[in-house]
C-alpha angles and dihedrals in degrees: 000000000000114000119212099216110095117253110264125260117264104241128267122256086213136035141185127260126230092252083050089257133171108291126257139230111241101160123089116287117207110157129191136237088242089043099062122088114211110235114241138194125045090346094054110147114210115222118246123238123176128010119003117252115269142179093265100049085055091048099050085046086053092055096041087058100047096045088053095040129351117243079209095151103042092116090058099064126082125260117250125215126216127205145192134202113257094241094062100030082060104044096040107119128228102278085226094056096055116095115254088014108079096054093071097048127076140174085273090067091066085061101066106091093054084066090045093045089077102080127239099246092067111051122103090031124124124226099261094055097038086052083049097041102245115179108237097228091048086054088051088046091050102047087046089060099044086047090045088049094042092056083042093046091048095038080053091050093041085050094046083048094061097035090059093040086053097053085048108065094034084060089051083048095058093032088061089044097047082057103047089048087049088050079051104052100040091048090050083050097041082049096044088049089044089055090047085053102059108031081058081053093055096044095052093043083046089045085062097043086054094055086049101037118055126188114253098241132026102207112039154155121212092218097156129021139208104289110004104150124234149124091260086083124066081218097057084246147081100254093184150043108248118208113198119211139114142322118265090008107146125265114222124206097242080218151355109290144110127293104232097174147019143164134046122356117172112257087008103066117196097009122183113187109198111195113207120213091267095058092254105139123207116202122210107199135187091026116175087198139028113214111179133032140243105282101023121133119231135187137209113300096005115142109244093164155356128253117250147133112264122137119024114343151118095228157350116296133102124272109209120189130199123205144159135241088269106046106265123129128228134185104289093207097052085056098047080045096051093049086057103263125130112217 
């Protein structure tokens, strides 16, 4: 059966406030995925991939911040305050109810303020500087520069330990030089004194010899020495030591002894052997004159001949012969020479 009212009115999606507002919304929202337009500008929200954001993601953000650079003013900075229009404050839905959106959020996320809510200026800070009010950035500055200090003080006393060591080792080098040079020094003057020593020793040995030795002949002429080679001598070599000088000059014992032969011998001519009291025999050759006999005793200097130029020979001088107990002959003038006498 037809009424006659009018049919009512479907309702409006919006109505009028009492202040003739904008009108809102009072119907049921439930928007799609498709249906939602993201916000841009300034209010752009980022969609999450991932892991939801946690506590401990902020607080190791916080950390992270404040060890590279120290937000170590961010309390004294005014807060700034963010708005929305009322039409879209009002009519924003709950995040966890969005497609796509709750699944990334969970119960931790509600607790990140209360990790938030300990300002930045104060992380990283221990007790005793957050109760005395210690800026963060100032701590980390400090610690920088008594770690800085602490390296510097230990490269300086790395440094001090090497120097000394060093010197050190540089004074024990020219300690041990010094030493060495001193060693030196006292063994060159302990062998120098030795040599004097004995040198001193020689000459004075040599000194009692001379007064005990004499030279055959006191003015001479060396015309012919020990070993020269020629035709002159059966040998082939000169056997003797050959004094010129003149003729009838006397001929002197070079030292006491016994006389064990005297008179002619072949190319010798007038020859007198005088034996000394070690065996050694001195042989006095080309004599014009003997003047002692077998057997006789003779001392030092005493005259036992006279030069001349019997036997084979080219003129007139003294052939003396040295030679030991048992016939060989020997230089005549290294002996003379090592009984002190200088020929």
């Amino acid at each position: 059966m037809a009424s006659n009212q009018p049919a009512p009115e479907a309702p409006s999606p919006f109505s009028t406030d009492s202040y003739g507002g904008a009108e809102r919304s009072v119907g049921e929202w439930n928007p799609t995925e498709d249906s939602i337009r993201p916000v841009r500008g300034r209010h752009r929200v980022a969609k999450q991939r991932g892991l939801a954001r946690s506590s401990t993601v902020l607080g190791v953000g916080v950390i992270a911040a404040v060890g590279a650079g120290g937000m170590a003013t961010a309390q004294d900075k005014a807060p700034v305050s963010i708005s929305l229009p009322d039409s879209i404050a009002d009519n924003l839905p709950d995040a966890k109810s969005l497609p796509g959106v709750g699944a990334f959020m969970s119960d931790e996320a509600e607790a990140a303020p209360v990790a938030a809510a300990a300002p930045l200026t104060t992380a990283g800070l221990t007790r005793a500087e957050a109760e005395q009010g210690t800026d963060a950035g100032e701590a980390l500055r400090a610690r920088i520069l008594q770690q800085a200090e602490q390296q510097q003080a230990s490269a300086d006393a790395e440094a001090k330990a090497a120097a000394e060591k060093a010197a050190a080792e540089k004074a024990a080098e020219e300690a041990k030089k010094q030493q060495d040079e001193a060693e030196a020094d006292a063994a060159a003057k302990k062998k120098a004194a030795e040599e004097a020593a004995k040198k001193k020793a020689e000459e004075e040995r040599l000194a009692k010899l001379a007064a005990s030795f004499s030279l055959p002949a006191s003015s001479y002429t060396i015309s012919s020495t020990y070993g020269q080679s020629g035709a002159m001598w059966s040998s082939g070599q000169h056997t003797g030591l050959d004094f010129a000088g003149s003729a009838g000059s006397p001929l002197k014992a070079v030292h006491s002894g016994t006389i064990t032969s005297a008179g002619w011998s072949g190319s010798y001519g007038y020859r007198t052997v005088l034996q000394l009291d070690d065996g050694t025999e001195i042989w006095y050759a080309h004599q014009s004159s003997i003047d002692v006999s077998v057997g006789q005793k003779v001392t030092t200097g005493e005259t036992i001949g006279r030069m001349g130029a019997t036997g084979n020979v080219t003129g007139v001088h003294l052939h003396l012969e040295v030679r030991t107990a048992g016939g060989s002959a020997m230089d005549p003038m290294a002996w003379l020479t090592s009984k002190g006498l200088s020929v």
